[in-house]
Structure formats: C-alpha cells, structure tokens
C-alpha positions as CSV (number, residue, x, y, z in Angstrom):
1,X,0.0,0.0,0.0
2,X,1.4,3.6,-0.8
3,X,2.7,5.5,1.8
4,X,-0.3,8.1,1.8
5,X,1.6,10.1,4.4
6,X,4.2,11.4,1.5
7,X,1.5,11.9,-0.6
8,X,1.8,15.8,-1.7
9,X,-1.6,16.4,-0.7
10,X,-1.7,15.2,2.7
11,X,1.4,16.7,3.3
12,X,0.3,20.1,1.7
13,X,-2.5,19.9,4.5
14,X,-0.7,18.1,7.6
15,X,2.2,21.2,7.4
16,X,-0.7,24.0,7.0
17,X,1.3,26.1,5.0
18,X,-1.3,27.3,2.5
19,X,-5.0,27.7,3.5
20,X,-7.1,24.1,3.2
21,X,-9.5,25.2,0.3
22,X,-6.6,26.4,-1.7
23,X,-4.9,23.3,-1.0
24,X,-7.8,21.1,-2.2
25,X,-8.6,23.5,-4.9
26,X,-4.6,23.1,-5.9
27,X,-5.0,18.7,-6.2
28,X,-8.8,19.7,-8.4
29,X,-10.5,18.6,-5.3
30,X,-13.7,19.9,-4.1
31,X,-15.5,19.6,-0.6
32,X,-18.6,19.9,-0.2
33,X,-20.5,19.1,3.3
34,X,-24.5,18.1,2.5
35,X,-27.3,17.3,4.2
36,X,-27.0,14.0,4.1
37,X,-28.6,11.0,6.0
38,X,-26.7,10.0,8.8
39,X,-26.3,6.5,7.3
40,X,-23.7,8.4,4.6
41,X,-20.7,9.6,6.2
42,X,-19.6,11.3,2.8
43,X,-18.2,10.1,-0.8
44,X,-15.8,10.9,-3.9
45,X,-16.4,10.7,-7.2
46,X,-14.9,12.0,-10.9
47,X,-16.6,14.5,-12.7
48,X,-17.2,14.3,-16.4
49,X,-14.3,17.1,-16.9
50,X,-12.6,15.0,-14.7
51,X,-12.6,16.6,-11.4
52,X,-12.2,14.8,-8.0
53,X,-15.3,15.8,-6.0
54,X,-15.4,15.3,-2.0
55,X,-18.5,15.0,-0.2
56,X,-18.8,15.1,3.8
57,X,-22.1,14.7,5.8
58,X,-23.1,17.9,7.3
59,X,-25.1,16.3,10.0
60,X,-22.2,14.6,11.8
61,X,-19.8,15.4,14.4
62,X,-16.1,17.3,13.3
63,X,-14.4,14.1,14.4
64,X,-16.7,11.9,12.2
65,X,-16.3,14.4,9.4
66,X,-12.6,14.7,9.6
67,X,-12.0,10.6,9.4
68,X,-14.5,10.4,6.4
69,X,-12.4,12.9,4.8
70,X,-8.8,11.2,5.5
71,X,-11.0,7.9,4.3
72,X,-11.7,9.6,1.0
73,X,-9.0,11.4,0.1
74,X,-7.2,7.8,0.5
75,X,-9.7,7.0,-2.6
76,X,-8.4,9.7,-4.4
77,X,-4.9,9.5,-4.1
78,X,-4.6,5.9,-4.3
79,X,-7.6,3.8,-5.4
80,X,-9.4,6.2,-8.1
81,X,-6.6,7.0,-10.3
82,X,-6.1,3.1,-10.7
83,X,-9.9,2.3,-11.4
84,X,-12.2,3.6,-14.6
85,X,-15.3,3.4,-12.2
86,X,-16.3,2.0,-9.0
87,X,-19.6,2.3,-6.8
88,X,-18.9,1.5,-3.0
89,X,-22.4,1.5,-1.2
90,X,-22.3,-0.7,1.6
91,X,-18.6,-2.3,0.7
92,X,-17.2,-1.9,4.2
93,X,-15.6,-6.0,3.6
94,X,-14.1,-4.6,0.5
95,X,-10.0,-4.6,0.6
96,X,-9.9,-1.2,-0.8
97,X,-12.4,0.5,2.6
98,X,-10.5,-1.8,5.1
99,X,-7.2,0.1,3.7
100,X,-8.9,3.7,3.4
101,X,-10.1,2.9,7.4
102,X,-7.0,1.9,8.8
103,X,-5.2,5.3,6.9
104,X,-8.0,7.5,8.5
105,X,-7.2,5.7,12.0
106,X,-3.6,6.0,11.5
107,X,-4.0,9.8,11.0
108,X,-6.6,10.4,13.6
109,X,-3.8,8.6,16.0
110,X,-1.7,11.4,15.2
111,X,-3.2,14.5,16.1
C-alpha cells in the first residue's frame, strides 16, 4: 500500500502552509458538506471534466467528518486513479475500505 503520508496532498495539508481550500482547490478537489442521511458519512467521485469531488455529511460530528475525509481522500490518491469506475455503497468488507479505514485511524492517531 502507498505511503499516503508522503503523498503531496496530505502533506500540503498536515504542514498548514497554504489555506485548506486552496490546498484542495490546488489537487482539483472539491469539498462539499450536504445534508446528508446519517447513514452516509460522505463520498468521492470523478466528474465528467474529470474533477475529483469530496463529499462530507453535514449532520455529523467534526471528528466523524474529519476521518471520512482522510477515508476519501485515501480513494483519491490511491484507489481512483487506478480504477475507470467504482460504486462502493455498503462495501465496508471490501479490501480497498479496510485500507482507506485503517489510513483514517492512523492519521486520527496522530493529532
């Protein structure tokens, strides 16, 4: 699994040097936080122009929020560029979501 840690983007953001929307903005991501149901933590996809878009569930807690986002950005970095199209509703057992978990935990762990 790639060292997602020395991935620019996570390190743009870890070291805080440039405001986080510019960072995201930088990498073509954008965040959005939705009303979603609270079953939906949040998702990524690729836009027709190809644009990474990030989704977050306005209606849970900061802490929830932040480890969705560390989960997806995981999907970014390493799984989308690698797949031409994926759906992941309930896929929890899937390789891919185990490894985008344990990154979120790992980061979480070091705040």
């Amino acid at each position: 699994m790639l060292n997602i840690m020395e991935a620019p983007l996570i390190r743009a953001l870890i070291d805080e040097t440039i405001p986080f929307f510019e960072v995201m903005n930088s990498f073509g991501v954008k965040v959005t936080i939705a009303n979603l149901p609270p079953s939906i933590l949040g998702f990524t996809y690729i836009s027709r122009k190809g644009k990474y878009h990030l989704v977050l569930n306005g209606n849970i807690n900061h802490k929830t929020q932040c480890k969705t986002f560390v989960h997806e950005l995981k999907h970014i970095i390493t799984d989308m560029p690698k797949m031409s199209y994926y759906i992941g509703m309930d896929k929890q057992k899937y390789k891919i979501e185990f490894e985008a978990d344990l990154v979120s935990d790992m980061l979480s762990l070091k705040k």
